[in-house]
C-alpha positions in Angstrom: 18.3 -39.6 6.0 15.6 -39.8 3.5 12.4 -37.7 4.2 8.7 -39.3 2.9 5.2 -38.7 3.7 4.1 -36.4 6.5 7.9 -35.2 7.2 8.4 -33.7 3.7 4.8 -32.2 3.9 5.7 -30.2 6.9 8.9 -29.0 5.7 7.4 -27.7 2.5 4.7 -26.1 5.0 7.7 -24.3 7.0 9.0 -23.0 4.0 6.0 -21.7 1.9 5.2 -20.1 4.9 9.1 -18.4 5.5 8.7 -17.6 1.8 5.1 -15.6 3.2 6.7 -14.1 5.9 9.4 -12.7 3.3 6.9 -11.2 0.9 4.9 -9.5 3.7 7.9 -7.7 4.9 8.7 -6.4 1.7 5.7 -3.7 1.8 5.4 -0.2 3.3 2.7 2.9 4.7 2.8 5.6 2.7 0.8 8.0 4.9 0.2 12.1 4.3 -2.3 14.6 4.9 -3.9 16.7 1.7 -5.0 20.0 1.7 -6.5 23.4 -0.2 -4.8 25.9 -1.6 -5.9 27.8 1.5 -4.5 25.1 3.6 -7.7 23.6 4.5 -8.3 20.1 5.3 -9.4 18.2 1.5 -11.5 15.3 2.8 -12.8 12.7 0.3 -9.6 12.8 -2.2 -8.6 9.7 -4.2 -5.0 8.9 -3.1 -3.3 6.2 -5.7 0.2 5.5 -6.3 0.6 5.2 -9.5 2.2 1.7 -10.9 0.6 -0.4 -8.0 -3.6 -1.1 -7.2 -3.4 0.0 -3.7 -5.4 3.7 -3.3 -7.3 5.3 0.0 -9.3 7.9 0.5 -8.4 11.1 2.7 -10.5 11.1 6.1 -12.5 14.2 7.1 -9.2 16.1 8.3 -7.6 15.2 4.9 -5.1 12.6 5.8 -4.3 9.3 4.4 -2.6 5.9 4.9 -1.6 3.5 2.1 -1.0 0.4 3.7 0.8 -3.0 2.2 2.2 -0.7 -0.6 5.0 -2.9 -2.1 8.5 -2.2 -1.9 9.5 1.0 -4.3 9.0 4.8 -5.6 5.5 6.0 -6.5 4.0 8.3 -7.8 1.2 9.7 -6.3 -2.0 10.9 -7.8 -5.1 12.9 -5.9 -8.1 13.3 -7.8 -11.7 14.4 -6.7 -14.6 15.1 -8.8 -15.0 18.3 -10.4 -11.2 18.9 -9.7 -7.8 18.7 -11.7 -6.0 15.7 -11.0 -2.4 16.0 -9.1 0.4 13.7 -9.1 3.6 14.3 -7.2 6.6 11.9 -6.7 
């Protein structure tokens, strides 16, 4: 059976969007909570792992979610103004 016209354009349709569903599924959360030396909530930090373009920054009770982080180890790097950056694995 020979496919043409409107047949072959749904087919490539199905699996461009298979080959979508695929990539999606291949991400993670990376989600954590930063605090003070004093264990204090730190709200406002940069979070970025390192290696990839997907950062957030910490809520008012210091926590954070990274969403649609792709598949892999990061490191991750805090930073605020006026403090030392901090990177952890």
């Amino acid at each position: 059976m020979k496919l043409s016209g409107l047949g072959c354009q749904w087919i490539m349709l199905f699996v461009l969007m298979l080959l979508g569903s695929a990539a999606l599924a291949q991400s993670g959360t990376i989600k954590g909570r930063v605090t003070t030396s004093d264990d204090q909530p730190a709200p406002y930090v940069t979070i970025t792992a390192v290696g990839s373009s997907r950062n957030v920054i910490t809520d008012e009770a210091g926590f954070y979610t990274l969403t649609k982080v792709p598949a892999g180890d990061y490191e991750l790097e805090a930073s605020f103004v006026g403090y030392e950056t901090l990177k952890k694995i």
